[in-house]
Z-matrix of the N, CA and C atoms (Angstrom, degrees):
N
C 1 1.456
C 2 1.525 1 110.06
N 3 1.302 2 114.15 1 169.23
C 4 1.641 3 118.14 2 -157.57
C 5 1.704 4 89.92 3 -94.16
N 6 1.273 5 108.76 4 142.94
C 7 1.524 6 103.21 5 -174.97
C 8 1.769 7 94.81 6 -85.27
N 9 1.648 8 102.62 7 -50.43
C 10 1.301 9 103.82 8 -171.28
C 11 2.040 10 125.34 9 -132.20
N 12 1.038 11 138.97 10 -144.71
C 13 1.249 12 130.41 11 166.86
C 14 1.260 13 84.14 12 -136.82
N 15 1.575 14 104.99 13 159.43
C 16 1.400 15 118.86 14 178.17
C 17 1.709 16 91.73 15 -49.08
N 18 1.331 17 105.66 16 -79.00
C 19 1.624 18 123.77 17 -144.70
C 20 1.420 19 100.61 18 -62.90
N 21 1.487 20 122.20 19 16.03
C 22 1.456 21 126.45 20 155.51
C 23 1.482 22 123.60 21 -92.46
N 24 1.216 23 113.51 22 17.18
C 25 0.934 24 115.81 23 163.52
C 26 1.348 25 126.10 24 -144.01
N 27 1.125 26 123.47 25 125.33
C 28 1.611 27 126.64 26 -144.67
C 29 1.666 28 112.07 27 -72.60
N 30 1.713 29 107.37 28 -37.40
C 31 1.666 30 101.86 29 176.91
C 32 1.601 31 108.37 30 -54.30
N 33 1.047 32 107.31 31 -12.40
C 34 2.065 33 97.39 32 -165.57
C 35 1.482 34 77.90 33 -84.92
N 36 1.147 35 172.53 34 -82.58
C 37 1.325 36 157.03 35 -132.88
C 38 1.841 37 93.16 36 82.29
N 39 1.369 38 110.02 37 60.70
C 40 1.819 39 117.75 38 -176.48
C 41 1.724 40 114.13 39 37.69
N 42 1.739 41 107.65 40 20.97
C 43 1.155 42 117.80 41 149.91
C 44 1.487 43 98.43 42 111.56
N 45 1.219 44 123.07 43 17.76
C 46 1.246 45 136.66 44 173.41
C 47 1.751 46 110.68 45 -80.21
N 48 1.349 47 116.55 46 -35.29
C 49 1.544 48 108.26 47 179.10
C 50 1.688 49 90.99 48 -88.60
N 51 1.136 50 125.24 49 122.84
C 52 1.469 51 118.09 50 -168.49
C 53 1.482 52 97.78 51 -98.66
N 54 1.453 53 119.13 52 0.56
C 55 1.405 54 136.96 53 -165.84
C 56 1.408 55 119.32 54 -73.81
N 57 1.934 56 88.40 55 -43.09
C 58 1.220 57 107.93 56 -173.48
C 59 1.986 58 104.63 57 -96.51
N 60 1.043 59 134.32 58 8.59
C 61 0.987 60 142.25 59 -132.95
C 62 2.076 61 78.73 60 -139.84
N 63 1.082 62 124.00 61 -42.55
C 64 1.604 63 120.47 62 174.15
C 65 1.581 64 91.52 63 -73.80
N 66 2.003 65 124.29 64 -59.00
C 67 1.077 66 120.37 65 -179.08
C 68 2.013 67 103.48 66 -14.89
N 69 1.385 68 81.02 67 -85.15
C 70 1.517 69 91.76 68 -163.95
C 71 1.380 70 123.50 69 -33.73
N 72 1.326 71 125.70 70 -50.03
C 73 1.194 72 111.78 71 165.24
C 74 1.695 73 128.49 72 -81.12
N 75 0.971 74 103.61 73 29.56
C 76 1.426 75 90.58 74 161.28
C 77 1.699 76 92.77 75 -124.33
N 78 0.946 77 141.23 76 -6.88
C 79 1.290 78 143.42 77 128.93
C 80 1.439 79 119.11 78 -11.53
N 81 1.511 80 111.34 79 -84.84
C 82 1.636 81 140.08 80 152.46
C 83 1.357 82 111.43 81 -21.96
N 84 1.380 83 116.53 82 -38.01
C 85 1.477 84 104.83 83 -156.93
C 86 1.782 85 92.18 84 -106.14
N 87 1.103 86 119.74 85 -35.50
C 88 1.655 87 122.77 86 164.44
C 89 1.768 88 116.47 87 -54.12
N 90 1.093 89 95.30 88 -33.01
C 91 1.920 90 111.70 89 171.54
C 92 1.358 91 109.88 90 -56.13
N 93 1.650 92 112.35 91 -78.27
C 94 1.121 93 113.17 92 -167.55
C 95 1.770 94 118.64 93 -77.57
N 96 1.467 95 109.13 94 -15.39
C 97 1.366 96 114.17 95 146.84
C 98 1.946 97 128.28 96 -32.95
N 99 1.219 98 86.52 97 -44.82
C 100 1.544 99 114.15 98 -168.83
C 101 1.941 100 96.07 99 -86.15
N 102 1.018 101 122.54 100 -28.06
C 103 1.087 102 118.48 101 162.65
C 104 1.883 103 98.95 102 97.85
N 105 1.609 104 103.65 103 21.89
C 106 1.685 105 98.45 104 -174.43
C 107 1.713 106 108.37 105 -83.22
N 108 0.929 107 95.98 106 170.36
C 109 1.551 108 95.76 107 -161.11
C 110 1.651 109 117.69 108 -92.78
N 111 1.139 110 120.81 109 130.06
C 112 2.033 111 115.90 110 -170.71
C 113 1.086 112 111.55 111 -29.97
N 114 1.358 113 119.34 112 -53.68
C 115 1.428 114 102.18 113 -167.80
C 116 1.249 115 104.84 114 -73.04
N 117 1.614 116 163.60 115 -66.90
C 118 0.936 117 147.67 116 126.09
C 119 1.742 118 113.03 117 51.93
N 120 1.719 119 94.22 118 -79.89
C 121 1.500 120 108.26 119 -176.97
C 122 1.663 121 114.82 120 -26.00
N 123 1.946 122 79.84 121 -74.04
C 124 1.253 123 117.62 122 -157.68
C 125 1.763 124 102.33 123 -73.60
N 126 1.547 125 141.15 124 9.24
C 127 0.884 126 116.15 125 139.04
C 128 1.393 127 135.58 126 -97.45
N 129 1.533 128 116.88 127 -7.69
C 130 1.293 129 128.03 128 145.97
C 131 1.366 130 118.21 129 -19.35
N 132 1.250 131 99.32 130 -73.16
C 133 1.433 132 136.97 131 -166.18
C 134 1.750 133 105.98 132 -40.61
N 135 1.713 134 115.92 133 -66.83
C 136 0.983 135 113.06 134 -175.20
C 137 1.567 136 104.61 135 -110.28
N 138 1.358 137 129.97 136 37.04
C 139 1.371 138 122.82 137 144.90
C 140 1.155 139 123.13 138 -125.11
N 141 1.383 140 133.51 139 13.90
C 142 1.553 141 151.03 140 155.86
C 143 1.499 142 117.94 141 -69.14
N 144 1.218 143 133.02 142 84.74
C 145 1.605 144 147.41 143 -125.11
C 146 1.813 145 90.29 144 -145.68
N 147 1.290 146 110.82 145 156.83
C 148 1.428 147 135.51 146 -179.41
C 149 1.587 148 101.55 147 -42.29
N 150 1.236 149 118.62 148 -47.93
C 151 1.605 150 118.51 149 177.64
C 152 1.404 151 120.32 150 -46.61
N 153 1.124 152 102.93 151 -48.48
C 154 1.430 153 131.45 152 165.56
C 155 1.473 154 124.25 153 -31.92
N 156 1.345 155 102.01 154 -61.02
C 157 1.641 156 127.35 155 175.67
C 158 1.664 157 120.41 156 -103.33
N 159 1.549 158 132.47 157 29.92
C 160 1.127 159 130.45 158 -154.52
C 161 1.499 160 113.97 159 -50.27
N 162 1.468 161 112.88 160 148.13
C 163 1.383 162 110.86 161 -176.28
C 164 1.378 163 123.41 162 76.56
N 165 1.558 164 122.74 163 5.18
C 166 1.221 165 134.49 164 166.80
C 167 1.831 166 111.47 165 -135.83
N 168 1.523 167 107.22 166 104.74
C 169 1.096 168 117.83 167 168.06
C 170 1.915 169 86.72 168 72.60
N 171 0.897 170 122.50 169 47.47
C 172 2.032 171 110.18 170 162.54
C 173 1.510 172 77.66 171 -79.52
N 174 1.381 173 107.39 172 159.25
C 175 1.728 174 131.61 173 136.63
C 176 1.663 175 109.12 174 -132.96
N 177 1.245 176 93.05 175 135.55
C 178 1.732 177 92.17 176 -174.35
C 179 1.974 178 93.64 177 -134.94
N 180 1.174 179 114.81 178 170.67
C 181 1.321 180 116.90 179 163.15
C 182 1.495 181 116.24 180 -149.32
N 183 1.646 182 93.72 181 148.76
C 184 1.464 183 90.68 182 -178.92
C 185 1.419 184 102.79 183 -132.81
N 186 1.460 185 113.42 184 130.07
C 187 1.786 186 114.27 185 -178.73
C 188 1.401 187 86.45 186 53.01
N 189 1.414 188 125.90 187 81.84
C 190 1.600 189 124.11 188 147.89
C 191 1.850 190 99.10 189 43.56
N 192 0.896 191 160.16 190 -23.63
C 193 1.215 192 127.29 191 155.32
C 194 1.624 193 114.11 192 -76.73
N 195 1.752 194 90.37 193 132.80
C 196 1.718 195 94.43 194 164.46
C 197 1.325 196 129.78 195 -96.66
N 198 1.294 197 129.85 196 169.32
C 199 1.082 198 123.85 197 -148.41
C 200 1.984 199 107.68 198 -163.39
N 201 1.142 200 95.21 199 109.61
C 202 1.963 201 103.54 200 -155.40
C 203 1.728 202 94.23 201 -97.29
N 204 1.140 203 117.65 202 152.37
C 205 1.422 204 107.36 203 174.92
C 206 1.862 205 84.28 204 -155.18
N 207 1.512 206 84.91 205 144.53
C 208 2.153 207 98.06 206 -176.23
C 209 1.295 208 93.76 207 -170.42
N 210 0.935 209 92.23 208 159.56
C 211 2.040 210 114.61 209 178.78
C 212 1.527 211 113.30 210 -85.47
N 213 1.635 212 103.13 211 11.25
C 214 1.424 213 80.12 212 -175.49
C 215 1.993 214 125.70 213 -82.53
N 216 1.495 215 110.60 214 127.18
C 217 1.128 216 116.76 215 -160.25
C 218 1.363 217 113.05 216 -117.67
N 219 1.510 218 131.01 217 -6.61
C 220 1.150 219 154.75 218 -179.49
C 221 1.803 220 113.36 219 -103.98
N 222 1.472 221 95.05 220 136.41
C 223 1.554 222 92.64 221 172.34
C 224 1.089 223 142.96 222 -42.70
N 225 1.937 224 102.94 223 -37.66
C 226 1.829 225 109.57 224 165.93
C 227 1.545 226 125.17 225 -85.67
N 228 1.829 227 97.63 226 -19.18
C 229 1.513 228 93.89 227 168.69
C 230 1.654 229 110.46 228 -80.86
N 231 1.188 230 146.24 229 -36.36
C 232 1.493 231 142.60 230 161.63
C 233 1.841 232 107.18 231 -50.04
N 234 1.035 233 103.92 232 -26.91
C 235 1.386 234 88.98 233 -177.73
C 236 1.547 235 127.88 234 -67.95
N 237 2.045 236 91.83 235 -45.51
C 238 1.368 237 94.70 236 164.13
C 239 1.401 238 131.56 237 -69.30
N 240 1.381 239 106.82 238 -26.88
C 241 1.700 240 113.53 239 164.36
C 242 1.386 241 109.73 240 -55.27
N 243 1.226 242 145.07 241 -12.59
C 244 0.988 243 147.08 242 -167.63
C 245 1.530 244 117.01 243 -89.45
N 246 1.377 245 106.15 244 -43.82
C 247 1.404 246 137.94 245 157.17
C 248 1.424 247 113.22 246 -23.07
N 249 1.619 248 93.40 247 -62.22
C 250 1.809 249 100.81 248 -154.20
C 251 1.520 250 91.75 249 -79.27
N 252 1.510 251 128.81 250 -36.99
C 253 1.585 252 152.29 251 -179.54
C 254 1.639 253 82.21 252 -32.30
N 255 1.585 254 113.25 253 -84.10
C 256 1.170 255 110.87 254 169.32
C 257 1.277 256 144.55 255 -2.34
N 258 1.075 257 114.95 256 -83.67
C 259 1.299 258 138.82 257 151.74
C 260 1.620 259 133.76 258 -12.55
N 261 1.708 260 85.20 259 -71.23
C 262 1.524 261 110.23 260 149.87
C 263 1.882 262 121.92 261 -34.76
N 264 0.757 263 84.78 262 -66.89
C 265 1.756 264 109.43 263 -157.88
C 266 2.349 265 91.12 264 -69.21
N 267 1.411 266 89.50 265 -27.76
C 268 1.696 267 70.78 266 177.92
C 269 1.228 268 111.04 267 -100.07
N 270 1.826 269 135.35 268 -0.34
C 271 0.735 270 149.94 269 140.89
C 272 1.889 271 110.71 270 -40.38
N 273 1.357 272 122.38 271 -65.16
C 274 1.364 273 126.19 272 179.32
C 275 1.496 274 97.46 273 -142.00
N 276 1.386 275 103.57 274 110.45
C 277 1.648 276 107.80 275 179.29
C 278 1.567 277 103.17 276 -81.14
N 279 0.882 278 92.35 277 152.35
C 280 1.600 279 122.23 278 -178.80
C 281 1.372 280 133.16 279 169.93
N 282 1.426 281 134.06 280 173.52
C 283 1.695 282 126.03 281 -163.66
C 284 1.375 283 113.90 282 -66.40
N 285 1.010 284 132.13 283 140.10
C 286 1.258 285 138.35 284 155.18
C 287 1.394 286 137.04 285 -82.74
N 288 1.533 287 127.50 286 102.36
C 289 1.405 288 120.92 287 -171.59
C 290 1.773 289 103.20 288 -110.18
N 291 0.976 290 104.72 289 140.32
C 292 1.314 291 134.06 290 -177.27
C 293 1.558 292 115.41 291 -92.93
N 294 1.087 293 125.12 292 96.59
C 295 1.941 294 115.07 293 177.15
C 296 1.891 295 88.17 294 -121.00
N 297 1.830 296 112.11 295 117.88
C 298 1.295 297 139.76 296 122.94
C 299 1.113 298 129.32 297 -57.15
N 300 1.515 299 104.65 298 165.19
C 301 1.185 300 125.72 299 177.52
C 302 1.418 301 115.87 300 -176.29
N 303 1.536 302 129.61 301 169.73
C 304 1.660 303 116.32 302 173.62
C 305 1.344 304 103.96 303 -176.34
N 306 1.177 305 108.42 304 145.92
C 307 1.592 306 101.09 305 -172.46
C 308 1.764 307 96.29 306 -97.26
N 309 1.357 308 100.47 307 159.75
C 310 1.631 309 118.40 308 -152.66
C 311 1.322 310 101.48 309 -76.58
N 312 1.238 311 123.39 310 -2.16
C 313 1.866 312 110.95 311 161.34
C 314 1.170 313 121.39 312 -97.07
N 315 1.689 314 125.99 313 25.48
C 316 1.272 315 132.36 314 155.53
C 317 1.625 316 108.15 315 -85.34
N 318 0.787 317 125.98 316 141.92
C 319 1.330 318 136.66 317 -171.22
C 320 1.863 319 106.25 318 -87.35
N 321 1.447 320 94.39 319 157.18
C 322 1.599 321 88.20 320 168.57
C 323 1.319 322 137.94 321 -34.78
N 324 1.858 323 110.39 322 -47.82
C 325 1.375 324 136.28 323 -156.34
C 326 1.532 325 74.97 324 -88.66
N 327 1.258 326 144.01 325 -93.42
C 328 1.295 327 134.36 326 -166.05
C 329 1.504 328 112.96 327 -32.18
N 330 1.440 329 149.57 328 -2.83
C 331 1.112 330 129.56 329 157.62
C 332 1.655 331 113.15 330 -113.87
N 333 1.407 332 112.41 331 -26.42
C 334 1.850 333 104.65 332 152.98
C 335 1.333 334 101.32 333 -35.30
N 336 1.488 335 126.41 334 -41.68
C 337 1.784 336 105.51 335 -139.85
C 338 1.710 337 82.55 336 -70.79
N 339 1.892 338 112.35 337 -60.76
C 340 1.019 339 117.65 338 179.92
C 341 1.287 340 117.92 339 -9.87
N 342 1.842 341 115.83 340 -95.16
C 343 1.180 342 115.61 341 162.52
C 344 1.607 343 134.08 342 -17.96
N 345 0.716 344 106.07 343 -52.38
C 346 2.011 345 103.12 344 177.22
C 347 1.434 346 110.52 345 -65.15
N 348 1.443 347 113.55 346 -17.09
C 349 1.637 348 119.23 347 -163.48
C 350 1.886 349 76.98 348 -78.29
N 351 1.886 350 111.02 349 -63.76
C 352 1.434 351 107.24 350 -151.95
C 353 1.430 352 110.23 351 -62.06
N 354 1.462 353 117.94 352 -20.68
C 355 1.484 354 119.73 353 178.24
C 356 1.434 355 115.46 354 -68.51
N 357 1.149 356 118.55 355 -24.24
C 358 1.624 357 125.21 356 -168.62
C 359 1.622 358 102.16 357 -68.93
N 360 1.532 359 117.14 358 -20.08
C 361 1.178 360 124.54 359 -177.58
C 362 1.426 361 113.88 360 -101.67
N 363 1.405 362 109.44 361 -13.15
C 364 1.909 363 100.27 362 165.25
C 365 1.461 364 115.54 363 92.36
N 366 1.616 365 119.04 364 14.55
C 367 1.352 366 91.20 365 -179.06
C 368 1.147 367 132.44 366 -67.79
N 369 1.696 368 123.89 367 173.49
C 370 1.107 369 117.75 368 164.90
C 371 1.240 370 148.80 369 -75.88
N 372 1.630 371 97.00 370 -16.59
C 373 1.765 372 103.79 371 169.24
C 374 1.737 373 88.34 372 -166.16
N 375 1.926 374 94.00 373 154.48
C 376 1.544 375 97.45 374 -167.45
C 377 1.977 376 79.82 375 -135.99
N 378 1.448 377 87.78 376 137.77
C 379 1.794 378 102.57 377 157.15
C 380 1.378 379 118.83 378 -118.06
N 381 1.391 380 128.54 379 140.38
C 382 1.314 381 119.06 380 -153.03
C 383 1.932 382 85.41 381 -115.42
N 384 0.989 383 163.06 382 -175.09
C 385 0.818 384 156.90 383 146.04
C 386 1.647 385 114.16 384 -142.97
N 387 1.242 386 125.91 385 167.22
C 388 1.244 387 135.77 386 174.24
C 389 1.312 388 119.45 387 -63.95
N 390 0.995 389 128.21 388 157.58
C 391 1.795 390 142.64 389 173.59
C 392 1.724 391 97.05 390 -124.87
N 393 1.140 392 132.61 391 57.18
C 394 1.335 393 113.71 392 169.78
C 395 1.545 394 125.12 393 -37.58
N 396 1.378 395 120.18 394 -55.85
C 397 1.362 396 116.12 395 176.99
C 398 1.914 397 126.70 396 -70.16
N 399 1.182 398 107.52 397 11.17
C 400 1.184 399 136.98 398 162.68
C 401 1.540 400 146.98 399 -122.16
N 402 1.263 401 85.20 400 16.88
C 403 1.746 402 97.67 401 171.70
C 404 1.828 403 104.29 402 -67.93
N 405 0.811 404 144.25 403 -21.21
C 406 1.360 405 135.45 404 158.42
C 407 1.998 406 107.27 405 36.92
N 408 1.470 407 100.66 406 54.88
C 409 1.642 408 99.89 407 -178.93
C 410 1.414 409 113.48 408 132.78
N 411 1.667 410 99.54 409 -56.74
C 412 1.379 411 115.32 410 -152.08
C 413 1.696 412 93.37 411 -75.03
N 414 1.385 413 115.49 412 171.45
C 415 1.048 414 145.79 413 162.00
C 416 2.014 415 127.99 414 -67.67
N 417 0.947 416 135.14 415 104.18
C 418 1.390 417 101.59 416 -176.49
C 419 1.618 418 131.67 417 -43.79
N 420 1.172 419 124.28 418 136.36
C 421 1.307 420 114.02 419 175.06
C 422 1.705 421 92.07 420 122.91
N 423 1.521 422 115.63 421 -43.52
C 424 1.812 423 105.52 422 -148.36
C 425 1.255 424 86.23 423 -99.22
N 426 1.025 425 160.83 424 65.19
C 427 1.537 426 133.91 425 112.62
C 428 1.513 427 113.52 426 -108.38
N 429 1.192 428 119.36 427 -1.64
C 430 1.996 429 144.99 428 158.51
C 431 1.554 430 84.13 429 -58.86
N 432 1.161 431 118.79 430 -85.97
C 433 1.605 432 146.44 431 -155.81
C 434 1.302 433 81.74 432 -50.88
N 435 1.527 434 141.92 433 -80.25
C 436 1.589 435 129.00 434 -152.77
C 437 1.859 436 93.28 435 -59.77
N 438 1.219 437 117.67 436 -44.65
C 439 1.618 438 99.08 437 -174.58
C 440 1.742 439 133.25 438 -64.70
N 441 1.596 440 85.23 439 -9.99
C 442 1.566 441 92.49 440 -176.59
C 443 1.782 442 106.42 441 -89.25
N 444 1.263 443 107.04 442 -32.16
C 445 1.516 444 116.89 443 170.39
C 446 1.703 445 101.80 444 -61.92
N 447 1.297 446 130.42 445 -52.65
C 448 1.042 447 108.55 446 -149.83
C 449 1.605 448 110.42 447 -89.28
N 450 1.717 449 114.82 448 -4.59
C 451 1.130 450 126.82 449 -164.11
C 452 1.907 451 100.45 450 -86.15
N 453 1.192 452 105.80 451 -28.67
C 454 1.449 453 141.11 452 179.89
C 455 1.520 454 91.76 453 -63.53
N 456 1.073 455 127.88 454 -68.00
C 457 1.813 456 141.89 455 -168.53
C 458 1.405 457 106.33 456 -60.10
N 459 1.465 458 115.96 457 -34.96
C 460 1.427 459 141.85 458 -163.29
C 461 1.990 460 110.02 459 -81.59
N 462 1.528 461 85.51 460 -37.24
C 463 1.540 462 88.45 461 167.25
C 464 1.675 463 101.47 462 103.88
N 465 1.433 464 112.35 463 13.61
C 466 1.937 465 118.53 464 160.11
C 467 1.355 466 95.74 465 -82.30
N 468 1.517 467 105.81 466 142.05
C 469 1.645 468 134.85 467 -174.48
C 470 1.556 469 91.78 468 -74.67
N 471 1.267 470 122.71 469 138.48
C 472 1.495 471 135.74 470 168.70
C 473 1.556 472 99.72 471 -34.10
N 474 1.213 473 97.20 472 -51.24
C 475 1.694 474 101.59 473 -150.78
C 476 1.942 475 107.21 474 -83.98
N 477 1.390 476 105.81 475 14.83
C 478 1.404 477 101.82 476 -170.54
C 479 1.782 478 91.73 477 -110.03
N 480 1.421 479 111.45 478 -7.96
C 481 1.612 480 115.55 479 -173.78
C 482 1.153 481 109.77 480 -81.70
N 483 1.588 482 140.97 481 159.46
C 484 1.438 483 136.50 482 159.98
C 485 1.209 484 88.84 483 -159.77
N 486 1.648 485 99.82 484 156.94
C 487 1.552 486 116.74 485 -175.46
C 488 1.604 487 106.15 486 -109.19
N 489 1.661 488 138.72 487 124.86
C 490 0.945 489 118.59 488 149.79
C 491 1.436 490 147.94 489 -90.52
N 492 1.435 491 163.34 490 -111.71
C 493 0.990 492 154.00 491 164.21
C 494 1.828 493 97.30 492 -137.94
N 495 1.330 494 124.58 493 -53.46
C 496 1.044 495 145.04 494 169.23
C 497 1.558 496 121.92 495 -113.30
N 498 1.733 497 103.72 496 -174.15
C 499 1.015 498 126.52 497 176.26
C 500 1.612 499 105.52 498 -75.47
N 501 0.912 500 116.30 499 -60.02
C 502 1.671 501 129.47 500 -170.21
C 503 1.587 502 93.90 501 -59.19
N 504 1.089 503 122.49 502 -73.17
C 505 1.899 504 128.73 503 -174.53
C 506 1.304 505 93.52 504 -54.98
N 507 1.336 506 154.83 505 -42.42
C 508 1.112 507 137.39 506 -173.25
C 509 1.633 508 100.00 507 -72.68
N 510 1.675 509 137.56 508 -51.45
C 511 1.476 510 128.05 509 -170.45
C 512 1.648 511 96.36 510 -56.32
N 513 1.467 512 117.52 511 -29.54
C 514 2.105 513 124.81 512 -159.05
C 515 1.246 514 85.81 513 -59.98
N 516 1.794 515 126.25 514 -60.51
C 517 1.260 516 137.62 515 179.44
C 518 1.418 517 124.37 516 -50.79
N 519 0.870 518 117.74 517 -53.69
C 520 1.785 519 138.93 518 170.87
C 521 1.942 520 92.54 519 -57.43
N 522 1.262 521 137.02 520 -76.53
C 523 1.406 522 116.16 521 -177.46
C 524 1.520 523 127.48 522 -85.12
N 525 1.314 524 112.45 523 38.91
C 526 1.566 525 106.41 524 -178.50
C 527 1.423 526 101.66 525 -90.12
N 528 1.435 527 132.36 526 -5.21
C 529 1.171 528 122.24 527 177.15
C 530 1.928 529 108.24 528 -157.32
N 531 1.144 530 81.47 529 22.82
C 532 1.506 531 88.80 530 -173.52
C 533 1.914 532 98.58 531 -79.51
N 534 1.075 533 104.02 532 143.53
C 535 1.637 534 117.93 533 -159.65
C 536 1.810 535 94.47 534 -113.59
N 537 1.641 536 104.87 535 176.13
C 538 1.318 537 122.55 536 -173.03
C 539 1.477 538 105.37 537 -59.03
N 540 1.530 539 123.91 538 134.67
C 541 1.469 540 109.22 539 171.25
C 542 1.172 541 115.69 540 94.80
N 543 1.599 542 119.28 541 -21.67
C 544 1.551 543 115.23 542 -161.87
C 545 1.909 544 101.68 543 -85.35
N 546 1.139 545 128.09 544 155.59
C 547 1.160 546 143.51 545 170.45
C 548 1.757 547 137.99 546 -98.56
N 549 1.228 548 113.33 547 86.95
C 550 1.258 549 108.03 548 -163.00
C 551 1.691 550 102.01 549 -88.00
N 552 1.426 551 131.64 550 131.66
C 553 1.133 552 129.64 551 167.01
C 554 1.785 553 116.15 552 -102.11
N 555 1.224 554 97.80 553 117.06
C 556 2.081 555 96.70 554 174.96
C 557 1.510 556 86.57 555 -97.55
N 558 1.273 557 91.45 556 141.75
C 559 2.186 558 130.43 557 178.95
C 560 1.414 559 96.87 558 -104.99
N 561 1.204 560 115.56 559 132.42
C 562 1.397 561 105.84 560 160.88
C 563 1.786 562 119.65 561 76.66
N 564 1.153 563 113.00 562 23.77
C 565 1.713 564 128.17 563 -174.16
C 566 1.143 565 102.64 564 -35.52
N 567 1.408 566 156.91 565 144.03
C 568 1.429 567 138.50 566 167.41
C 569 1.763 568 90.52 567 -151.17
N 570 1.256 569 112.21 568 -25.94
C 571 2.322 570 110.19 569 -163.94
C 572 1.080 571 74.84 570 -102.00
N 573 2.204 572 133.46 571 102.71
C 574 0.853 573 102.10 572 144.19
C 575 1.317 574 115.94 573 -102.92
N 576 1.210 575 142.60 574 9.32
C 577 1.470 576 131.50 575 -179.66
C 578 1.609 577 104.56 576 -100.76
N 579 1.715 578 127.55 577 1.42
C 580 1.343 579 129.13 578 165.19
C 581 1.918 580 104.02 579 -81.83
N 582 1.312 581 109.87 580 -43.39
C 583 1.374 582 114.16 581 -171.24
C 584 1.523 583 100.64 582 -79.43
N 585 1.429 584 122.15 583 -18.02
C 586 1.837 585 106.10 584 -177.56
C 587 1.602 586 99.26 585 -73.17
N 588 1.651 587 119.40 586 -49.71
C 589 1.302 588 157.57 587 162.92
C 590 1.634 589 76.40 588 -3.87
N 591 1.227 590 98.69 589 -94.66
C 592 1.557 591 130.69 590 -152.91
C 593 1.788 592 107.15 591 -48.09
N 594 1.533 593 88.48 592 -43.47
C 595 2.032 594 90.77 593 179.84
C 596 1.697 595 109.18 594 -77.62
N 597 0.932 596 124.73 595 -18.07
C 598 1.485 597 138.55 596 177.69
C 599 1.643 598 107.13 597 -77.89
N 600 1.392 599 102.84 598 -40.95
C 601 1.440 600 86.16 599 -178.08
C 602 0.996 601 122.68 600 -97.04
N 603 1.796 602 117.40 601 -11.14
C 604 1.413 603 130.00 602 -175.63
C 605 1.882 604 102.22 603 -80.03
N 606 1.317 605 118.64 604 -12.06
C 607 1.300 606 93.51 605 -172.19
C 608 1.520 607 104.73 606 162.77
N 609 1.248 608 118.69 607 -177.46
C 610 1.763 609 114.25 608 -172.00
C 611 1.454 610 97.80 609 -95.02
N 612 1.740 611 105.76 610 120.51
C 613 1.679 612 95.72 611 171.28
C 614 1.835 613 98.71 612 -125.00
N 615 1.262 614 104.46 613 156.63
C 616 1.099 615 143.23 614 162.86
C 617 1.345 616 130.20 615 -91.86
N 618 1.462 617 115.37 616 121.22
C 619 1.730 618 123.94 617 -176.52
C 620 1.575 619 85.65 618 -78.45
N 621 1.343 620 86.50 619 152.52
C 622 1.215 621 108.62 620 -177.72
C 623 1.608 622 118.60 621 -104.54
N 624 1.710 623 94.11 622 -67.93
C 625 1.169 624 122.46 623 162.38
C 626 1.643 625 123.89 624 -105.44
């Protein structure tokens, strides 16, 4: 018998994160390995929610723009984030903003790949912002600078790029004109008690997921 439905369980985003949707069953299959019992399973299953997992797959909104925040920092983890982005956005179309980041022992070629992954999806404007506590080599300023070159190579309009300093100044930047519907995605989430800070005080938000 079916323990659960996809869309009973909130990480699948009604089966849109397909990521979280493999998660789960290998979840399932470590469970009943273990000899735990269905019902058991199956409330796991559909009460294990974004709170749960912070910084992976939250969506929250504030004033009708939503706003996704995840760690994904790797080419195959952005890719699948990209997926659910998808998803999202044909659910309620609207703009797409993009805020990067990377700590300075990723190499060039490791953030081209990045970049080409977020371009394949079209947003409308990307802010790259700093990792101060992760420059690991780099210089301040150059891993902004490699994303603006490569976003440039990628085929984003100069004028759709901006650099922030942070996490928080990059969301300030990301909603100064962001409209009903529009979709901001943060890469790389790392400030989360500056960005709850910041959405709490900027305005009434809503979990989503």
């Amino acid at each position: 018998a079916a323990l659960a439905r996809v869309d009973e369980a909130p990480i699948t985003f009604d089966g849109a994160a397909r990521y979280n949707v493999d998660n789960i069953l290998g979840a399932i299959a470590v469970a009943r390995a273990l000899g735990l019992p269905p019902d058991a399973i199956r409330r796991a299953i559909t009460g294990f929610g974004a709170a749960d997992n912070p910084r992976r797959g939250e969506l929250v909104e504030r004033d009708g723009v939503r706003i996704l925040l995840d760690f994904g920092h790797n080419p195959d983890g952005v890719r699948a984030l990209m997926k659910l982005v998808d998803a999202l956005r044909a659910r309620r179309p609207g703009r797409l903003t993009v805020i990067v980041g990377s700590a300075g022992d990723r190499t060039d070629r490791d953030i081209d790949e990045v970049v080409r992954v977020v371009c394949e999806h079209r947003p409308d404007r990307v802010i790259a912002r700093e990792l101060p506590d992760y420059l690991r080599g780099r210089v301040e300023g150059e891993v902004p600078a490699v994303f603006r070159e490569a976003f440039a190579r990628h085929g984003l309009e100069a004028g759709a790029f901006a650099v922030a300093a942070s996490e928080v100044a990059a969301l300030e930047l990301a909603l100064v004109d962001a409209g009903h519907d529009d979709l901001v995605v943060m890469l790389v989430h790392l400030d989360a008690e500056a960005v709850r800070d910041f959405l709490r005080d900027a305005g009434d938000v809503a979990t989503l997921q």
